[in-house]
N, C-alpha and C positions, 0 to 999 in steps of 0.2 A: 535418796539424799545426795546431794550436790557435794561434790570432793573438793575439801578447802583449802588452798594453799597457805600453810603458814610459816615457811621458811625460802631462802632465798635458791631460787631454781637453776641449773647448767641446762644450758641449749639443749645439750646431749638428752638428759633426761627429758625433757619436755618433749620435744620432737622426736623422742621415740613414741611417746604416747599420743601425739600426733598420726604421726605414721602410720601407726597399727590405724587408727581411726580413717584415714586417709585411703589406707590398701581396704579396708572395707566399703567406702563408697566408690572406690574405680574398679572394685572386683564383679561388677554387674558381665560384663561380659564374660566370666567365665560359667564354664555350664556346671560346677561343680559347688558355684558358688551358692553358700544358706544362710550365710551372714547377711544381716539387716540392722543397719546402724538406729536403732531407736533413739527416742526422744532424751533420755536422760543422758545417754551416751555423746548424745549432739549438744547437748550441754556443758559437757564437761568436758569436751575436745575445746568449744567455745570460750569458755570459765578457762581453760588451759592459754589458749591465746593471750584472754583478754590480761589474767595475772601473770604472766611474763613480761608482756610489753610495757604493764607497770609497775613492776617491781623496783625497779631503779629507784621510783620516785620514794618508795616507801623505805628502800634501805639509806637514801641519803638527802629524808628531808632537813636536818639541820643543814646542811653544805649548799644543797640547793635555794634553802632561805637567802645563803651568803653569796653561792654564785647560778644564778638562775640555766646560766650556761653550758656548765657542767653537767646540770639534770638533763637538759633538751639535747645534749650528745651521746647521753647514756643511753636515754631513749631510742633514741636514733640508730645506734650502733645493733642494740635488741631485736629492735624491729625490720634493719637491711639484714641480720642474720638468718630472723626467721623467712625474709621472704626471699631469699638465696636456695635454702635449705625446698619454699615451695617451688620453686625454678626447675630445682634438681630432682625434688620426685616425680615432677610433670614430664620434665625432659626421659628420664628414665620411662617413665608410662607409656610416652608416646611409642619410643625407641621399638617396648616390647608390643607394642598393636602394630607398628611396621611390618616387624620381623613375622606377624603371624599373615599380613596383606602379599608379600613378595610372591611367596608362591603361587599365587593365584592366576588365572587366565580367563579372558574371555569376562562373562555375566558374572561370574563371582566374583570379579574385584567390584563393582558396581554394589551388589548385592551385600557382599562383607562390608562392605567400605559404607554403605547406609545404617548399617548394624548396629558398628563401632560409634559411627559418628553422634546417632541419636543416645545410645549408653553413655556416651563419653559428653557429652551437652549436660545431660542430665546430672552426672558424677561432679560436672563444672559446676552447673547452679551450686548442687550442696555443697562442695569442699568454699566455696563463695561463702556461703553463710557463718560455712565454720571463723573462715578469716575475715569476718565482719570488720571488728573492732581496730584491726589493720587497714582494711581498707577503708574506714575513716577519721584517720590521725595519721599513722606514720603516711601510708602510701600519698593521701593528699600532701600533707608537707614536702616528702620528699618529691611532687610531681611539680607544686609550687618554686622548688628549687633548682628544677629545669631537670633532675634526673629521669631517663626513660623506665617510667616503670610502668603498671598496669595494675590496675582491679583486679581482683584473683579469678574472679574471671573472663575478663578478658585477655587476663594474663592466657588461660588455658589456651584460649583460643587462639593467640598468637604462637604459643609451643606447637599446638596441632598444626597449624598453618607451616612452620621452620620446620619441625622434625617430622610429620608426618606426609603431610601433603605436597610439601614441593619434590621430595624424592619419590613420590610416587605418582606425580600431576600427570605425566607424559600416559604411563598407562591407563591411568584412569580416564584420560581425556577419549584414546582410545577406544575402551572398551565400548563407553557412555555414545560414542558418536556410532559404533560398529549398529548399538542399539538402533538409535535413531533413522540411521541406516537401512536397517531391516526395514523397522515401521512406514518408511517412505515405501519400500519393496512391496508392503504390502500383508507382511508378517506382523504377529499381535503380539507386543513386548509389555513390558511391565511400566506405564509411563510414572507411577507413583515412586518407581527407584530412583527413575530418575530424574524427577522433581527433589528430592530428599538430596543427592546432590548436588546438583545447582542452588537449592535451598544453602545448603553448606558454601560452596564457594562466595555467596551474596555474606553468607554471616563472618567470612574469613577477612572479609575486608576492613579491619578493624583502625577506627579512624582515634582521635583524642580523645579523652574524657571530658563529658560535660562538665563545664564551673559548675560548683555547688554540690554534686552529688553525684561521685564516682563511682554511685550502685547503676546508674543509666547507663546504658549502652548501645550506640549506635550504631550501624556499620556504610562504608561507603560499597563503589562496586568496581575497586579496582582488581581485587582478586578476580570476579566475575568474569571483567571485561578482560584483561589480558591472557589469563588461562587457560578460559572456553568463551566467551565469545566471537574473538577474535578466529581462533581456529574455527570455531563451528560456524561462523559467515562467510568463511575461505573454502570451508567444504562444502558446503550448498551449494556454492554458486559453481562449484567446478560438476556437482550430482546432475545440476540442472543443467549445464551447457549441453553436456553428455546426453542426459536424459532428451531436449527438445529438440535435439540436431536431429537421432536416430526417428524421434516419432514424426517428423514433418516428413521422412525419406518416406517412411511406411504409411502416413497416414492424409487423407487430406486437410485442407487449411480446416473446415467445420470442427473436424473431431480432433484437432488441436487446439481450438479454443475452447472445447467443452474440457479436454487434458487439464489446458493453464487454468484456468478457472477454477477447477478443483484443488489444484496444489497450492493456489491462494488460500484458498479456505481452510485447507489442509494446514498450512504454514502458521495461520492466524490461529486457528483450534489450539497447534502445538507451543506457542507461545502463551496462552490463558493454560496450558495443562501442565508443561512442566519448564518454562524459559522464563525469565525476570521480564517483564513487561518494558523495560529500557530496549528491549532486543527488537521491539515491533517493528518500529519506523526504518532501521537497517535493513531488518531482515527482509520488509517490503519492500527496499529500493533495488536491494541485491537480486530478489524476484523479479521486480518488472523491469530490471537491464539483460537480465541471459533469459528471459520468456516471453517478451514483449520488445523491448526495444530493440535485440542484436538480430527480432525479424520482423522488426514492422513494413521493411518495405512489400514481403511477403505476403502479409495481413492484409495488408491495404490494398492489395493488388485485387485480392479475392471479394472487397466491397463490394464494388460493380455489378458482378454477377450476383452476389445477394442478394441485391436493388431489384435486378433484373426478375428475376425470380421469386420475389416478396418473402426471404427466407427473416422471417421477423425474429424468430427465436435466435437464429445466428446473430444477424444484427446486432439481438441486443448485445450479444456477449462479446462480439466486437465491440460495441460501445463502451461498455462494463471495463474490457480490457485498457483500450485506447487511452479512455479517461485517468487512467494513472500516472500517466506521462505527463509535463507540464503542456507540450504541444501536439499531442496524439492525438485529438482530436480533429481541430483545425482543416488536413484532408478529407477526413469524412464530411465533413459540412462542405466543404467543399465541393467533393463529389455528388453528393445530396442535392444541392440545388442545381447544379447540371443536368443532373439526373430528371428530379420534378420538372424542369424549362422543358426538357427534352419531351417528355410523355404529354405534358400540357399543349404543348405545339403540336404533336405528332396527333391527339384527340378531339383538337379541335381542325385542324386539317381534314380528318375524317368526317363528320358534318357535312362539311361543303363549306365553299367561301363565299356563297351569294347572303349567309348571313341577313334572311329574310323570317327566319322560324326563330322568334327570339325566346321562345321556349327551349327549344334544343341546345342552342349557344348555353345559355346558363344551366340548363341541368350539366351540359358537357365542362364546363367551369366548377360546378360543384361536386361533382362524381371525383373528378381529378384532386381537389385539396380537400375533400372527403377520404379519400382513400390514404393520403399521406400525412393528413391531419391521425388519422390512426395508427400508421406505422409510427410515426415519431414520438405517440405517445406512449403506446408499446414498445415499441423496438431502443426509443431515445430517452423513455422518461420525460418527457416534458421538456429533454434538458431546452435552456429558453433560450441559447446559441442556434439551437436546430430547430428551435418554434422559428427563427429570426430568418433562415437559410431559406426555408419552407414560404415564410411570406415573403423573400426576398424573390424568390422562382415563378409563386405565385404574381406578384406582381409584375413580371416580365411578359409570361404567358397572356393574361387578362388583355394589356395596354397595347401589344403587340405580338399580335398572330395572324393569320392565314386573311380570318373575315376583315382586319381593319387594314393589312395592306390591302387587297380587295378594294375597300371603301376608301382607301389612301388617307386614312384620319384614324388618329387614336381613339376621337371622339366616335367610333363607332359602339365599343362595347357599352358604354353607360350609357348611349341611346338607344339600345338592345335589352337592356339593365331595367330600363324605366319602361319599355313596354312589356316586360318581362312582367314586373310588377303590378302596370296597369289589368293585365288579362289574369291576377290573381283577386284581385279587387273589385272588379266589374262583376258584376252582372253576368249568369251565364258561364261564369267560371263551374269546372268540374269538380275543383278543390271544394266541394260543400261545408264541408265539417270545419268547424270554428279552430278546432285544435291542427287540425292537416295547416289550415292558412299559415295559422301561426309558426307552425315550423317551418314550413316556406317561405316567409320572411323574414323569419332568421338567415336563411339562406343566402336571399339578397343582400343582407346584411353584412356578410358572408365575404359575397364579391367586392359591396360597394366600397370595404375598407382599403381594398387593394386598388380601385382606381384613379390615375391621376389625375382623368380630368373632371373633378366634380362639380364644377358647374353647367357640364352639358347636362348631367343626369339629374340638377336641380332645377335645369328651365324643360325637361323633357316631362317629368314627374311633375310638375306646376303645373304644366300644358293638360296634362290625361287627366290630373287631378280634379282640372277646372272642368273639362269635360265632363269627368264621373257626375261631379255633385250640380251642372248644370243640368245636364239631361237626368239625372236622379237614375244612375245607373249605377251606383257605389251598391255591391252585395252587402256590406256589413259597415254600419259605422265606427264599433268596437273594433275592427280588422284597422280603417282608414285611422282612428284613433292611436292605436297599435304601432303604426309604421312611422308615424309623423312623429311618435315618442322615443323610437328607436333612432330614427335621424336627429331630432334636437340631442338625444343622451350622446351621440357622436359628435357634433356638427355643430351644437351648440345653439343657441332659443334663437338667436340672428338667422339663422342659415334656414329654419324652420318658421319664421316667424308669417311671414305672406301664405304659408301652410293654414297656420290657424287664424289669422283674419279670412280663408275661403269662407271652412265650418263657420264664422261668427257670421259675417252676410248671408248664410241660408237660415242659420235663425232669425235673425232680427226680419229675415224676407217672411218667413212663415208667418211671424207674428204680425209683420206688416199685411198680408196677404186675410189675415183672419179678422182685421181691423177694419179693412177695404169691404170685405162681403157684408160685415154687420151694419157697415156704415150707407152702402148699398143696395138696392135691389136688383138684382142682376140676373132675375129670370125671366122677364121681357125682354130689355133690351140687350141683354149682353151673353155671350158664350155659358153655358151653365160652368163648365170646366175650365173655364178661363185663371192662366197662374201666371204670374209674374214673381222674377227675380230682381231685386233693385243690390247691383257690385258696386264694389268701392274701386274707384279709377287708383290703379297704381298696385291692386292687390291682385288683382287679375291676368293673364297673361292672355288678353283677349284686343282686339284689336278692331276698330269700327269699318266697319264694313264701307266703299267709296259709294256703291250702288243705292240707291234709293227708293225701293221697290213699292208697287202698289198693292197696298192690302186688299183683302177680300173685302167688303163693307161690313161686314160683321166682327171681322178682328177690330178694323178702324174702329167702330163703336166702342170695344172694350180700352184698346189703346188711348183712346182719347178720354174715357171716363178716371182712367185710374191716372191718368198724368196731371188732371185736372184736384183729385185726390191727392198723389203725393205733395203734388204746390201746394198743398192748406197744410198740410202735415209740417214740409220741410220749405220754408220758404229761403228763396235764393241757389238753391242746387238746382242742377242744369241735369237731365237726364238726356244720358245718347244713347241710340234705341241700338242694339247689336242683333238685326233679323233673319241673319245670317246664321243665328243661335240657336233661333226658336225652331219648336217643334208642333205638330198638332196632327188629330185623326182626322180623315175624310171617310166618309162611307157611300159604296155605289147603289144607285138607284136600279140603274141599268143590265146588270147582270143576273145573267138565271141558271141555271142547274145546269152542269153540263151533259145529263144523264136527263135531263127533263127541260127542254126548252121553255116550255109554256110555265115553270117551275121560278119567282125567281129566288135569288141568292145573293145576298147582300155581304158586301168584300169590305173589312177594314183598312184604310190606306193607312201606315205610321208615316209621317213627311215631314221634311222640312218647311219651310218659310216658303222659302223658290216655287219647292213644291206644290205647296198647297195653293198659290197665287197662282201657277201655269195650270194648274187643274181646273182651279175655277174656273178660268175663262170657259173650260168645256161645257158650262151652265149654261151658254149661251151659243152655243155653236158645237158640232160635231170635227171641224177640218178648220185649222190654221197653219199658216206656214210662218218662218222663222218671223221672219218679218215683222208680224202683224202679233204674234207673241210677243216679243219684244218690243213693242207701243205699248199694247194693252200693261205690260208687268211692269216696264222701267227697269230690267234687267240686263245688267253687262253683256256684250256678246260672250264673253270667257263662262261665265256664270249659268248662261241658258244655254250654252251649248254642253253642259256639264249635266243639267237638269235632263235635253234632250235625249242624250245617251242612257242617262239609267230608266228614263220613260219607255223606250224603245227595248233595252234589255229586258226590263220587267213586263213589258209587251202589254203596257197599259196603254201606248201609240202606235201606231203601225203608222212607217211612212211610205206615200204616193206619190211621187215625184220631187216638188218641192213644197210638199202638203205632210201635216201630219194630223193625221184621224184618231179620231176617238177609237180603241178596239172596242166592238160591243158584244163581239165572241170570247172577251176578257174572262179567262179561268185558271185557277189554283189550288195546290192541294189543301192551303190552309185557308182560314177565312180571315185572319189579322196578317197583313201580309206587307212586313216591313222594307219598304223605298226607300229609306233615311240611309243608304250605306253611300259610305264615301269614294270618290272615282279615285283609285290608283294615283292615276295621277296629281289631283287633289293633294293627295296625301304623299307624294313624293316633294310637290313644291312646298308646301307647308314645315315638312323636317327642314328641306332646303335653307326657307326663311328661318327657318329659327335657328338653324349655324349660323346664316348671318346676322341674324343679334344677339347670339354667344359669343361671336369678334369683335363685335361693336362694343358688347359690353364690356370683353375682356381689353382693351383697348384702352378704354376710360379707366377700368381696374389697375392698370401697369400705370397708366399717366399717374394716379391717384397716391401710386405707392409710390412710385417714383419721387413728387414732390414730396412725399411726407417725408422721406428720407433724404433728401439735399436739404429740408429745410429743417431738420434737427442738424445736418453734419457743415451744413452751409458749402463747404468744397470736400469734395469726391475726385478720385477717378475713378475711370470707366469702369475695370475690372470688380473693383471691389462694389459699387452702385449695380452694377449687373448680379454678383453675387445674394447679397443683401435683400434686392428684388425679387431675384429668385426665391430666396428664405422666407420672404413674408407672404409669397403665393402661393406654395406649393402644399397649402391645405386646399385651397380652393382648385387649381391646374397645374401643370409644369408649363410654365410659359416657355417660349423659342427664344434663342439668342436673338433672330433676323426681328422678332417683332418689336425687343425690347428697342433693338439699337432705334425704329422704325421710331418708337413713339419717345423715345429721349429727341429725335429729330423734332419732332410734333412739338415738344416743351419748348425748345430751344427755338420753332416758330413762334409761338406764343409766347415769348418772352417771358416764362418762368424759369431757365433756366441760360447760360453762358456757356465758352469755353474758354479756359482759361487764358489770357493771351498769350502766343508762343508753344501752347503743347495743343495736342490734339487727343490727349486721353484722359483732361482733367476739366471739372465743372464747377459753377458756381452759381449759388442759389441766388435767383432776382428776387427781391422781395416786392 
């Protein structure tokens, strides 16, 4: 049963009955203690509050009807005595858990001082409840009227905070750090004491009572930060200066940075175990200035040889390191691309510089940013500053090394590049397997992003291309399909697009070709094997022959049948014959066994055009000299003397003076026995010419950009028109200063372009 107040109460007697209820909830911490404040008992401490503080109103409701004023001072006066009276038995409490802390040394203030503070939290909630009714009437009003007062409990926490803890902060800061201390050393302490706390100093920071309901209680973290944060970020960093100096004397840079590394991790662990998560971002900058920054010159010294040595796992942890700094990095990448230019040059120097074996150049191109395409992604994570470093090296190496000073042209390597690719492609390649291909031209892919001058390697790759699928030498179509999808995905459908008008002219010729036979009869009069390609002028990079050679009369019969053909087909297109192109078999009569004379042995010729017209003549004759060659075929002297060499090599001629014979001792290990190879030199003038209309074209290209751009800006100067230029070419080449100035000359003949009158570095667009 509930104890009823029915007459008018003295502080005195109340707040004794208080008190005794009071000395039983803060008596937790003694060990003696068996007293347990039950339910009924916390009711009638509470029922004690609550009829005190309104007694007033009940002994002087007629006065207070008359003056409302008098009740709310009486009130007021009741309730600042009882919460005076809780001030001073808090004060007192604290006083006596002091006096039992003093003595202490070392892990026991920690220890005790965790003890206390959780009993004494707890003892706070409930003596809280008890002074409920206080703490939502008098205390609010009175906080409304500006007086400092507090929630009972927060009030606690502020007494503990004034009488407990600031007379004892200095040692407990101590003890707590002595701990910490250890645990850096290595020693295994108690970190849940001292989370407990640190916990307590975050709860001491007792801020204003929320509007509305002065049961919530916030806290800020000045206590936190002034007390022990401040000191325990000022001993850190003095643990660690100490600590990194001694271990760099003893240790090398590697196992220094496997050290700092740890003690990041360490520092981060100890901040989620027992430090306020505000403490992070400090306590990480206080680390990476005395473990990182007051030795980076030292760090960074030791990159190099890492490099050198492909120490990846160090690497990374320099990386790892580095990156914490706003500008730590920046050197490495630095050194990095140094480094890659340096190995790229020094590997392709090894090779050779005649730059003939275009298989070795490019695997030697790809071994090199294969190799650091892995460290960086190991060692650097991907970071895409050091992807940037890596192609920035790469593309120095590539454009300019050993083979293209050699060749005195940039444009050597992507004409390397594209016969690289052709002899993957062809026919006769070792690369068999569909999947081998395909990761080798990735490869090329590889190099081709890094070179500048991409229009040599798209009139080179045009040229072999036209080849492959003329002479039907393409190993895989899916493979050619493959490669011309990877360049348009880079390059875009333009830059690819005379790619795939080849592919469409060999169908459309097949199907024309299957059209011609049905329409046809062509096993009388015409070649049984007779094939014809009909190109589109302009898609091809083929070039008609000046020579006008005489055919065998059996070719002439086909030729003239199927031209007679395409005119009913396509009326008004003009066909130019390219015989220079074609290919066909010869077979000999005349050879025999060379193990069996009277045996014979019929030899397959593979030949050209030239070929097969210089041969024929031997139909009729055993022995001609140049001369008489040269009536009979209609062949260039450059041409048949090109023919003669490989006839003579292949030792299907032998020459007699100024005669050359038929060999009819002609013998070979194979029976198909392919003549069609190109003379060296052939194939030196050929690249030759086709630099020259990679200038010719690039030439027209600069003039092209040039006007586009005077004729949106109408006046320019020089500087910035040369800039500009540059910017809209340099997906296709790096043009030269010397050519641009050449072909702004070229415009300014052609009167597309002015200078303006009186300067000599400004233009004006003619229209």
């Amino acid at each position: 049963m509930l104890k009823q107040v029915t007459k008018q109460m003295s502080l005195d007697d109340v707040w004794q009955d208080i008190q005794n209820g009071l000395d039983t909830v803060f008596a937790r911490h003694s060990v003696d203690s068996s007293v347990v404040l039950t339910a009924a008992r916390y009711m009638e401490l509470y029922t004690a509050v609550h009829n005190f503080c309104t007694q007033t109103n009940k002994a002087q409701a007629p006065a207070a009807r008359m003056n409302k004023t008098t009740s709310k001072a009486g009130a007021s006066m009741l309730g600042r005595e009882l919460y005076e009276k809780a001030v001073e038995f808090l004060k007192k409490h604290n006083v006596t858990l002091l006096a039992t802390l003093t003595p202490k040394n070392g892990d026991d203030i920690p220890t005790l001082y965790s003890k206390l503070w959780g009993e004494y939290i707890f003892s706070a909630r409930s003596c809280s409840r008890i002074f409920q009714y206080l703490n939502r009437h008098w205390i609010v009003r009175a906080s409304d009227d500006g007086e400092e007062v507090y929630e009972i409990y927060r009030l606690a926490l502020v007494v503990w905070r004034d009488e407990l803890f600031l007379p004892l902060r200095n040692h407990l800061f101590q003890s707590v750090m002595s701990m910490i201390t250890r645990e850096r050393d290595g020693e295994t302490v108690d970190t849940q004491l001292i989370r407990v706390v640190t916990d307590s100093f975050v709860s001491l920071g007792v801020e204003d009572e929320n509007e509305g309901d002065p049961n919530l209680h916030t806290s800020n973290l000045t206590v936190y930060k002034k007390y022990f944060e401040e000191d325990f970020l000022t001993a850190t960093e003095e643990y660690y200066i100490k600590e990194s100096a001694s271990f760099l004397e003893q240790n090398p840079v590697t196992e220094y940075l496997k050290k700092a590394i740890s003690r990041f991790d360490e520092e981060s662990r100890r901040v989620q175990t027992y430090l306020h998560e505000s403490t992070r971002d400090e306590l990480a900058q206080r680390c990476e200035k005395v473990l990182i920054k007051d030795h980076m010159e030292r760090l960074h010294a030791e990159f190099q040889p890492l490099l050198e040595n492909e120490k990846t796992e160090d690497l990374q942890r320099m990386y790892e390191l580095s990156a914490k700094l706003p500008s730590g990095l920046e050197p490495l990448r630095n050194q990095l691309e140094a480094h890659v230019t340096a190995q790229g040059l020094a590997a392709i120097e090894k090779i050779g510089t005649s730059g003939t074996d275009a298989k070795a150049y490019v695997d030697c191109l790809l071994s090199v940013h294969k190799k650091y395409s892995e460290m960086v992604a190991t060692a650097f994570v991907n970071d895409a500053t050091f992807v940037a470093a890596l192609d920035r090296a790469c593309k120095k190496f590539v454009n300019s090394n050993a083979v293209t000073k050699a060749a005195k042209s940039t444009a050597k390597s992507p004409e390397l590049l594209a016969k690289y690719c052709d002899s993957l492609l062809k026919k006769g390649s070792k690369n068999a397997e569909a999947g081998e291909v395909e990761v080798l031209l990735e490869g090329v892919m590889v190099v081709f992003k890094y070179l500048e001058d991409n229009d040599v390697f798209q009139k080179f790759y045009s040229k072999m291309l036209a080849k492959r699928l003329v002479n039907g030498n393409s190993a895989s179509d899916d493979a050619e399909s493959s490669m011309i999808s990877k360049l348009k995905q880079t390059c875009g459908y333009e830059w690819t697009s005379r790619f795939q008008r080849m592919f469409q002219d060999i169908g459309v010729s097949k199907d024309l070709m299957k059209t011609f036979r049905d329409k046809q009869d062509l096993s009388k009069s015409c070649i049984k094997d007779f094939h014809m390609l009909v190109l589109t002028t302009g898609s091809w990079p083929f070039q008609q022959s000046s020579d006008n050679i005489t055919l065998p009369a059996e070719l002439q019969i086909c030729v003239d049948k199927f031209k007679l053909f395409y005119q009913s087909q396509h009326q008004g297109r003009l066909l130019k014959w390219l015989m220079h192109l074609c290919k066909g078999e010869l077979r000999t009569t005349y050879t025999h066994d060379p193990k069996d004379s009277k045996k014979p042995m019929m030899y397959t010729l593979q030949a050209n055009t030239n070929q097969i017209a210089l041969l024929n003549q031997y139909n009729s004759g055993l022995s001609f000299s140049e001369q008489e060659l040269a009536a009979a075929t209609q062949m260039g002297a450059d041409a048949l003397k090109g023919v003669l060499e490989v006839m003579l090599k292949s030792k299907l001629l032998v020459k007699d003076g100024d005669k050359y014979n038929l060999n009819m001792a002609f013998k070979n290990k194979k029976l198909r026995v392919n003549i069609n190879i190109p003379v060296k030199a052939e194939a030196k003038a050929e690249s030759e010419q086709l630099h020259k209309i990679i200038d010719e074209d690039r030439k027209m290209l600069i003039q092209a950009v040039i006007v586009r751009v005077m004729k949106t800006r109408k006046r320019l100067k020089h500087q910035p028109l040369i800039l500009e230029a540059i910017e809209q070419l340099k997906s296709r080449f790096k043009p030269k200063v010397p050519m641009l100035k050449k072909c702004i000359d070229i415009l300014i003949d052609k009167e597309f372009l002015e200078r303006v009158e009186g300067t000599r570095d400004e233009y004006n667009y003619l229209a």
